[in-house]
TORFIFI-946668 format. One record per atom (N, C-alpha, C): residue number from 1; atom name; x, y, z. Coordinates in nm, 4 decimals, always signed. Layout:
N
SITE    k   a      east     north        up
SITE  NUM  CA         X         Y         Z
...
***
This chain:
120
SITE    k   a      east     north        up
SITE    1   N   +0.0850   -0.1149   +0.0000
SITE    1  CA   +0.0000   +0.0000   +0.0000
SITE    1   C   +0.0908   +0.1227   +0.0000
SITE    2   N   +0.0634   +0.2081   -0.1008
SITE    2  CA   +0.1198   +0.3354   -0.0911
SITE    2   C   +0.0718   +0.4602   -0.0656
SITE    3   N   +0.0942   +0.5530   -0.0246
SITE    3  CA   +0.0186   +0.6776   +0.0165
SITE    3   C   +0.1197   +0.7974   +0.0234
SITE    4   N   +0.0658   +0.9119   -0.0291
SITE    4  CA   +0.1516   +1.0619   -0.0125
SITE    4   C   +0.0823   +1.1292   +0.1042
SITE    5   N   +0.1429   +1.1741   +0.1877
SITE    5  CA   +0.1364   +1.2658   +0.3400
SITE    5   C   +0.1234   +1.4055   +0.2387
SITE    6   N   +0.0555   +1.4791   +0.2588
SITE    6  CA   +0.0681   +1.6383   +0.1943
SITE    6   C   +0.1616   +1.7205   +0.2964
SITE    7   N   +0.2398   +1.7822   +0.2649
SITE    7  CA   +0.2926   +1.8543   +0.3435
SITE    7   C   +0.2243   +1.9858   +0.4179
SITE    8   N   +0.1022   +2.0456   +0.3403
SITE    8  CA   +0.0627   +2.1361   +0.3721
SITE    8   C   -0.0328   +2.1121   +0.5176
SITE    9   N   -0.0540   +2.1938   +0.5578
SITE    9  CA   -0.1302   +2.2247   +0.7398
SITE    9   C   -0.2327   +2.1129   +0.6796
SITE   10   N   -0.3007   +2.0624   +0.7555
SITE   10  CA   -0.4323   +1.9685   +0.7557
SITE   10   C   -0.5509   +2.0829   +0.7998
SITE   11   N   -0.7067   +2.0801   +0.7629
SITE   11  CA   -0.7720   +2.1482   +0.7765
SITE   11   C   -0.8216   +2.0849   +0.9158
SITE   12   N   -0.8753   +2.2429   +1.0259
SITE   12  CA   -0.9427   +2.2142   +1.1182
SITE   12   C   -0.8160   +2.2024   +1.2406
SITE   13   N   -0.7950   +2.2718   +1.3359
SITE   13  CA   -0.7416   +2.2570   +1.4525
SITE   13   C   -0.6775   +2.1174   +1.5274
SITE   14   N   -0.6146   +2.0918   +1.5337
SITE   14  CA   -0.5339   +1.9812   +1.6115
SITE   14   C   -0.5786   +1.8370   +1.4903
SITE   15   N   -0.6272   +1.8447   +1.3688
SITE   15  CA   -0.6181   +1.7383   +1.2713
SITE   15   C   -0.4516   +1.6639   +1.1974
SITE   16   N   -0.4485   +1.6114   +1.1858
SITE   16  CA   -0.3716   +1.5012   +1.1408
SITE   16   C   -0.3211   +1.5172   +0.9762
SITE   17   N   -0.2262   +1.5203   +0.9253
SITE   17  CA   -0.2078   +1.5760   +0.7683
SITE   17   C   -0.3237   +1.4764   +0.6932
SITE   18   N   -0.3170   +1.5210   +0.5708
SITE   18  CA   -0.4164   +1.4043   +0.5116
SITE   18   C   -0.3491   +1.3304   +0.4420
SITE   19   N   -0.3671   +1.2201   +0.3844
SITE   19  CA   -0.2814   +1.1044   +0.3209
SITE   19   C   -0.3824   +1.0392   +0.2165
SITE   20   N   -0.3384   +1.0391   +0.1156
SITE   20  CA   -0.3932   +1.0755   -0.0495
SITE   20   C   -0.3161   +0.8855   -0.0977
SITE   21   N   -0.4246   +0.7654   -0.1149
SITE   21  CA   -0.3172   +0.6579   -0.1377
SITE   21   C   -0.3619   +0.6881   -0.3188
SITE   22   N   -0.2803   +0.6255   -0.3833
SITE   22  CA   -0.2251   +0.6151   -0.5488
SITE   22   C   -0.2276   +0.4924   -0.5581
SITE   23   N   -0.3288   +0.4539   -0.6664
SITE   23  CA   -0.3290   +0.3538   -0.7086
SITE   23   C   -0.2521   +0.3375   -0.8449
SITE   24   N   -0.2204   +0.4346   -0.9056
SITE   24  CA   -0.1693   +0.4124   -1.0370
SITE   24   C   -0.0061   +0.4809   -1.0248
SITE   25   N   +0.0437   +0.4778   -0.8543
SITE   25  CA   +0.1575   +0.4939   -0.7955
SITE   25   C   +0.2102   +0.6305   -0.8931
SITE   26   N   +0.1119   +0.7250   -0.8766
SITE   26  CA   +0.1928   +0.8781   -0.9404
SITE   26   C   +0.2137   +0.9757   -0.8191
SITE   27   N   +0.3036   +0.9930   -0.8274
SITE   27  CA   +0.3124   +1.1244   -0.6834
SITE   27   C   +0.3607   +1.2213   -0.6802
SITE   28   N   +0.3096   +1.3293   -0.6287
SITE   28  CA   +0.4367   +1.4880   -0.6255
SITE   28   C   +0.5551   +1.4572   -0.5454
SITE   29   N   +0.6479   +1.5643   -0.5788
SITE   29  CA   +0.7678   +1.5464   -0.5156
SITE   29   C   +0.7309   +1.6454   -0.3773
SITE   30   N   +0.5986   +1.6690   -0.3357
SITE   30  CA   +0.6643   +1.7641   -0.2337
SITE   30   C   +0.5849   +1.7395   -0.1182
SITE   31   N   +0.6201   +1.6252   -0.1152
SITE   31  CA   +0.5434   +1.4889   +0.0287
SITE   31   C   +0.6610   +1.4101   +0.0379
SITE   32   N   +0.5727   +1.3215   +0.1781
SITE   32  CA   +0.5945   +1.1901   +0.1941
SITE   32   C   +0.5307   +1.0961   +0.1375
SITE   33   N   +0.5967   +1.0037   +0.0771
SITE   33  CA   +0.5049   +0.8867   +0.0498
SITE   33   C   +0.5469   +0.8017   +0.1336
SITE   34   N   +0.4180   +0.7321   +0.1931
SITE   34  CA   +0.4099   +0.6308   +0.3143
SITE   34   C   +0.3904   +0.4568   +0.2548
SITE   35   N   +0.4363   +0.3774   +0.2973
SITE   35  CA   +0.4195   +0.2627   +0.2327
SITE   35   C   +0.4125   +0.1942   +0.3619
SITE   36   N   +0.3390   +0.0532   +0.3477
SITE   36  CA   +0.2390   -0.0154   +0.4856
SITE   36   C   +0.2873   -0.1809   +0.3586
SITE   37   N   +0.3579   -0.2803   +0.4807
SITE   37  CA   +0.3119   -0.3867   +0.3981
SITE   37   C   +0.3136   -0.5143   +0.5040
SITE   38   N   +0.2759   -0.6451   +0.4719
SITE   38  CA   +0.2612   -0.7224   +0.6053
SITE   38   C   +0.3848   -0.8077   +0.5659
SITE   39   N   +0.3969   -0.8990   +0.6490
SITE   39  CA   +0.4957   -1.0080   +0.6262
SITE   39   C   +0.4448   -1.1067   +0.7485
SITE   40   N   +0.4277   -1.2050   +0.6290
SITE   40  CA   +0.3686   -1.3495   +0.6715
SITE   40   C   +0.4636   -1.4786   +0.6792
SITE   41   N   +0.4176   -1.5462   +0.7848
SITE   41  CA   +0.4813   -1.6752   +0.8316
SITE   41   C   +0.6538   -1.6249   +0.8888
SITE   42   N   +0.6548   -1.5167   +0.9326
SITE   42  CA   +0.7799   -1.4882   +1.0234
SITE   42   C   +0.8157   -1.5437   +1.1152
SITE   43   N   +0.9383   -1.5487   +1.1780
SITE   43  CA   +0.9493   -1.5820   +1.3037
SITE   43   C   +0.9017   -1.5255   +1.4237
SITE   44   N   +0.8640   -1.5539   +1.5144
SITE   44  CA   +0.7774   -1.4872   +1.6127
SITE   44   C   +0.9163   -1.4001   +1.7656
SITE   45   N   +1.0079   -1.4299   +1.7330
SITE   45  CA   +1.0733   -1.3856   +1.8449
SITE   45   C   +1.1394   -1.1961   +1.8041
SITE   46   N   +1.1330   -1.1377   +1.9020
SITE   46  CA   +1.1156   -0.9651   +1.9011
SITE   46   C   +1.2674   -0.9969   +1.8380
SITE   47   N   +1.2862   -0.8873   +1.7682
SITE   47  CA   +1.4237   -0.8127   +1.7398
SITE   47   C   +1.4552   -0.9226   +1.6021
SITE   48   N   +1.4199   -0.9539   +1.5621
SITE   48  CA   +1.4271   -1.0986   +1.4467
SITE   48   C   +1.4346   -1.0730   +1.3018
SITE   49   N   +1.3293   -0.9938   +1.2712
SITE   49  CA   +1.2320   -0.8851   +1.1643
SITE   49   C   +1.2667   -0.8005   +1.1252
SITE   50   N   +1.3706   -0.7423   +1.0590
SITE   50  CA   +1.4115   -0.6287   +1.0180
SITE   50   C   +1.3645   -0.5988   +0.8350
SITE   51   N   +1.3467   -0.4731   +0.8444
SITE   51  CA   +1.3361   -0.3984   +0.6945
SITE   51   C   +1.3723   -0.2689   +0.6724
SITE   52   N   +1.3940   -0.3107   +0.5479
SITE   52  CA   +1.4688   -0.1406   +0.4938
SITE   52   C   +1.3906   -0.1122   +0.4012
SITE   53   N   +1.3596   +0.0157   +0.3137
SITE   53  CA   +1.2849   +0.0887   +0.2028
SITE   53   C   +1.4447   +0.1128   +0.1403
SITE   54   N   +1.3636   +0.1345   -0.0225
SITE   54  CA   +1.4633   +0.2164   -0.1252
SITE   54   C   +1.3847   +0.2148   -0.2148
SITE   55   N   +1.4367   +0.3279   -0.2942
SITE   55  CA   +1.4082   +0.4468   -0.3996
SITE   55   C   +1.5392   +0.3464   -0.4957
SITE   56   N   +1.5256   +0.3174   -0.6030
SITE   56  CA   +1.5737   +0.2972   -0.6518
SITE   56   C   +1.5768   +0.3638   -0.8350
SITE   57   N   +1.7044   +0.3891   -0.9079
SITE   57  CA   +1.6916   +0.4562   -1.0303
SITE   57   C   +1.7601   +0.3647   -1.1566
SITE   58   N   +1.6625   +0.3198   -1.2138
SITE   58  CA   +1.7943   +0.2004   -1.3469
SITE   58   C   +1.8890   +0.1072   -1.2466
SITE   59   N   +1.8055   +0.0614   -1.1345
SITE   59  CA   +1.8690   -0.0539   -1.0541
SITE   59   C   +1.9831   -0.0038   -0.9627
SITE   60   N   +2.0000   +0.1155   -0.9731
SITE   60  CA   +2.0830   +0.1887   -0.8171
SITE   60   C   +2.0167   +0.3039   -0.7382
SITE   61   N   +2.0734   +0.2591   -0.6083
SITE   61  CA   +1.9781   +0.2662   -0.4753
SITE   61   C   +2.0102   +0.5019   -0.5419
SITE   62   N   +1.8701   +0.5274   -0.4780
SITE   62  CA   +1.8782   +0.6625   -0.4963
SITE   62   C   +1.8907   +0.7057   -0.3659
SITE   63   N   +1.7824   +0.6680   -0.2705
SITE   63  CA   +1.7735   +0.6761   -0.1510
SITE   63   C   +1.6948   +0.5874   -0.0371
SITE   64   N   +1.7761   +0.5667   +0.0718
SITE   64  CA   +1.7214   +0.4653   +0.1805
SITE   64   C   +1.6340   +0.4651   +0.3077
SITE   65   N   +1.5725   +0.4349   +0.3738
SITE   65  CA   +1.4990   +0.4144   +0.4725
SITE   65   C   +1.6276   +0.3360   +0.5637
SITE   66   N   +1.6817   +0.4112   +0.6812
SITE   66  CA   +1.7586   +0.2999   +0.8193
SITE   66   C   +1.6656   +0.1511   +0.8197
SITE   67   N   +1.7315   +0.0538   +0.8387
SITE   67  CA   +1.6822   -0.0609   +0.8962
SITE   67   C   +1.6040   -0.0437   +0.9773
SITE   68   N   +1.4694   -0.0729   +1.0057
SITE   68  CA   +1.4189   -0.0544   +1.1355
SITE   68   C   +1.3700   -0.2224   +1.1849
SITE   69   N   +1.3419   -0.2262   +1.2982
SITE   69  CA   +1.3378   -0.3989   +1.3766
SITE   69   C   +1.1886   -0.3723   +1.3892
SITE   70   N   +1.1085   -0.5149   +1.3701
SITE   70  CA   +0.9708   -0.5190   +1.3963
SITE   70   C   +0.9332   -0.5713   +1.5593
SITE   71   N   +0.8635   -0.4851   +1.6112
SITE   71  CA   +0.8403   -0.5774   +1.7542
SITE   71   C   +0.7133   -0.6840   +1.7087
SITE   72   N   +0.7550   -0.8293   +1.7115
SITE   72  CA   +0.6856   -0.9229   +1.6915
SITE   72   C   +0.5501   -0.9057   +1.8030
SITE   73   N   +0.6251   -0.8899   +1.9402
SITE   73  CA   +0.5539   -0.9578   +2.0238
SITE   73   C   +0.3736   -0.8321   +2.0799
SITE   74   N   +0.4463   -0.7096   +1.9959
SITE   74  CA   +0.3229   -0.6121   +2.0506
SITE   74   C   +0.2272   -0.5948   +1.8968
SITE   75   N   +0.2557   -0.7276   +1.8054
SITE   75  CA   +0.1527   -0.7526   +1.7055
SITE   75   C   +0.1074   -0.8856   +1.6743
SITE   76   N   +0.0025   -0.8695   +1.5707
SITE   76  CA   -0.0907   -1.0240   +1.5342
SITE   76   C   +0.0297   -1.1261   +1.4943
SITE   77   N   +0.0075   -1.2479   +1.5947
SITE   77  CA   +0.0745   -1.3234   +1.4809
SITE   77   C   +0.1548   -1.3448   +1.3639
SITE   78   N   +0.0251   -1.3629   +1.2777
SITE   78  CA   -0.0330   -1.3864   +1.1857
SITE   78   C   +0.0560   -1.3250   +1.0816
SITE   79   N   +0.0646   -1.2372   +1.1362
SITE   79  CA   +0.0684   -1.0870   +1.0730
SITE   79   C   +0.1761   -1.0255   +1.1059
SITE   80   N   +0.3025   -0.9442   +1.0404
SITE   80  CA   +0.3574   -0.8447   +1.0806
SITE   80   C   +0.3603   -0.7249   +1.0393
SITE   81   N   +0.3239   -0.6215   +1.0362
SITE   81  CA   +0.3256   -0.4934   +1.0030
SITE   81   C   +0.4881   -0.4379   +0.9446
SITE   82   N   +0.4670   -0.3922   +0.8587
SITE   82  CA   +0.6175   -0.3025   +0.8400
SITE   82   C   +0.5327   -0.1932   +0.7758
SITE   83   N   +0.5953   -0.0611   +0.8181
SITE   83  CA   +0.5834   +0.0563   +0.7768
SITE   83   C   +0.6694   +0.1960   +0.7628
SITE   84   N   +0.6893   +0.2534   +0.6985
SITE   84  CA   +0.7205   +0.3567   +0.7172
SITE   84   C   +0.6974   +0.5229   +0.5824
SITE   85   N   +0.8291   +0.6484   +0.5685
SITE   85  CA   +0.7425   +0.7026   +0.4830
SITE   85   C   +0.9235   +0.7659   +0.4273
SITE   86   N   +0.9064   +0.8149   +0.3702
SITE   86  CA   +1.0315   +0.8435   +0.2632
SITE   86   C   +1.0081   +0.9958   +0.2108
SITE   87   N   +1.1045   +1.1171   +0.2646
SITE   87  CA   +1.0651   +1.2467   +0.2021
SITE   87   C   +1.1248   +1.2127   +0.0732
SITE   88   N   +1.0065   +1.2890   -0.0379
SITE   88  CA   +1.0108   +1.3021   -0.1734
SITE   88   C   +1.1272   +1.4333   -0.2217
SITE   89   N   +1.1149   +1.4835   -0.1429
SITE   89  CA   +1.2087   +1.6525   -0.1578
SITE   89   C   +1.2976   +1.6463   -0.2463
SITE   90   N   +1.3889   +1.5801   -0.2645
SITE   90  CA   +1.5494   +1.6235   -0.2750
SITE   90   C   +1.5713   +1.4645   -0.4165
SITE   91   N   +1.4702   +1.4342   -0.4494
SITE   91  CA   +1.4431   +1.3521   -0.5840
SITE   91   C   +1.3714   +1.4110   -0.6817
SITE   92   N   +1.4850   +1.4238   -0.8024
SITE   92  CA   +1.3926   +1.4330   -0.9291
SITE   92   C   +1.2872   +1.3811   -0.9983
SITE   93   N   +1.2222   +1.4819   -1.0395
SITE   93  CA   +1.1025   +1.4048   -1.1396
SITE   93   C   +1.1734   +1.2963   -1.2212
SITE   94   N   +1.0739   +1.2039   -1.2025
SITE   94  CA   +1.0984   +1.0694   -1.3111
SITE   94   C   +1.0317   +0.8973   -1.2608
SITE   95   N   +1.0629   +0.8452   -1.3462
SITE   95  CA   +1.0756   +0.7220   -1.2971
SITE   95   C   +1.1662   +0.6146   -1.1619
SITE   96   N   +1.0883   +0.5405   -1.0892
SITE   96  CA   +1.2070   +0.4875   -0.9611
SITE   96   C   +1.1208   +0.3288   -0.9303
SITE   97   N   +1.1818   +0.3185   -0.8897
SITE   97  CA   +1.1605   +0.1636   -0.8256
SITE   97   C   +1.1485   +0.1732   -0.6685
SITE   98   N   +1.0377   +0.1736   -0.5999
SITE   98  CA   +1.0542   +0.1483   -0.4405
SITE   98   C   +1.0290   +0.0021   -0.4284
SITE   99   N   +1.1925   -0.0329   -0.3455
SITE   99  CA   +1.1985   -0.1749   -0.3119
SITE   99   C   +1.1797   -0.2349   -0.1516
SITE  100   N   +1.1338   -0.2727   -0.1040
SITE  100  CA   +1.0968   -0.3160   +0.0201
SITE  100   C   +1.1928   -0.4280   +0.0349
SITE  101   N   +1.2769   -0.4813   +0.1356
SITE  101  CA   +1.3717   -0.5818   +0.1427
SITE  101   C   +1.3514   -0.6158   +0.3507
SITE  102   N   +1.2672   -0.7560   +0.3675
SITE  102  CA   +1.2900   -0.8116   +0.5046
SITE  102   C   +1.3512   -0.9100   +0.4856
SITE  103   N   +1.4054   -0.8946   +0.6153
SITE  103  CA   +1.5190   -0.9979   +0.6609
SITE  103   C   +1.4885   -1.0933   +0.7942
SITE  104   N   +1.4531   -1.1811   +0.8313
SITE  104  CA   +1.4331   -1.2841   +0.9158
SITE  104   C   +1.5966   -1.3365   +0.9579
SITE  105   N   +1.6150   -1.2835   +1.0991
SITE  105  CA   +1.7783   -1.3134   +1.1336
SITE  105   C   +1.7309   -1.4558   +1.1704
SITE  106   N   +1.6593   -1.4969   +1.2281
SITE  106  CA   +1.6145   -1.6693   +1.2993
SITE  106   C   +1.6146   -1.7606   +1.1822
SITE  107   N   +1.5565   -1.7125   +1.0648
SITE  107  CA   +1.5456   -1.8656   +0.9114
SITE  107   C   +1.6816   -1.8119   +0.8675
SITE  108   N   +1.7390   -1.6718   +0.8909
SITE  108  CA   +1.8396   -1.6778   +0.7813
SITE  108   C   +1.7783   -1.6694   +0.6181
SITE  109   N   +1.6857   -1.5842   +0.6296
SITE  109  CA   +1.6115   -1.5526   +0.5065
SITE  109   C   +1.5667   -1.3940   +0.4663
SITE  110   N   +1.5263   -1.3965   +0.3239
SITE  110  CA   +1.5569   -1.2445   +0.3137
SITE  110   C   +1.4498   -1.2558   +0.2005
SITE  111   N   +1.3629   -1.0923   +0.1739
SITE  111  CA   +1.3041   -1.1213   +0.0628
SITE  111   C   +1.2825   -0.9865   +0.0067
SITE  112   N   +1.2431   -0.9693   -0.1253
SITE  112  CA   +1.2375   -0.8384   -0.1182
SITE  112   C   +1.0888   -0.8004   -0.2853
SITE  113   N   +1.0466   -0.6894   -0.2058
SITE  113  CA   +0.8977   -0.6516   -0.3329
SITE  113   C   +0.9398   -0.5636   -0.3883
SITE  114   N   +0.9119   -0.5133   -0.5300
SITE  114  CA   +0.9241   -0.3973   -0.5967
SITE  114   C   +0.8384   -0.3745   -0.6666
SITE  115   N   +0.7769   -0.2155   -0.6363
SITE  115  CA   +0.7335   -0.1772   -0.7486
SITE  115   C   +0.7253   -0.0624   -0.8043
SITE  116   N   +0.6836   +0.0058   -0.8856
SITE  116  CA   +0.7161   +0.1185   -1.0276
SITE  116   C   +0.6465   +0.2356   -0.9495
SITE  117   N   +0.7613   +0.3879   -0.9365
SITE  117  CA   +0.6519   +0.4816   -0.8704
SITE  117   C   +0.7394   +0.5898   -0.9684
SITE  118   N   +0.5885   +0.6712   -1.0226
SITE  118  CA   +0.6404   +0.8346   -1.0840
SITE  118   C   +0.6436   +0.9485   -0.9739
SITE  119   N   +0.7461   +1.0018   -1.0074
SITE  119  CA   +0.7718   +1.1162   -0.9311
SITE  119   C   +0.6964   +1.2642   -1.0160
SITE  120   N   +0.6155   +1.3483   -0.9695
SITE  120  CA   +0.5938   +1.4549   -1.0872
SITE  120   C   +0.6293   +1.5912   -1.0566
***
């Protein structure tokens, strides 16, 4: 799932920015785009779960997201959440690749999604 944060004030007093998701993954450069994805059949022990984001251009990294660790144990199962959001700012208009890459330190396994986002 992808989504752009607007940078501008949110309407109405103590509200929350608004977040605009793209289905046909087109976005301005003058947000965040937020990306939400699950990861299934993980290992269940805390600190285990790690993922990184990238911006990628003709298959080299443009820009990265830090590793961040999933806490297994304060979510579903089932289920693990990874999330985070990537300022658009300081990237040119064009074509990119955002690649999602988790890592399971317990299987010793790694995997990674990509897909196609315009910058405008």
């Amino acid at each position: 799932m992808l989504g752009l944060q607007s940078v501008g004030a949110a309407e109405g007093k103590g509200s929350a920015p608004q977040v605009q998701f793209n289905v046909d993954h087109r976005f301005a450069r003058n947000g965040r785009l937020g990306f939400a994805a699950f990861v299934y059949n993980a290992s269940q022990r805390d600190g285990s779960i790690s993922y990184q984001a990238r911006i990628l251009r003709m298959g080299q990294p443009i820009l990265a997201t830090r590793w961040q660790t999933i806490k297994a144990a304060s979510q579903d199962a089932a289920r693990l959440l990874c999330n985070g959001d990537i300022s658009l700012n300081s990237i040119p208009a064009g074509q990119y690749t955002l690649e999602l890459t988790v890592t399971d330190d317990i299987l010793k396994t790694s995997v990674s999604q990509q897909t196609k986002i315009t910058l405008e």
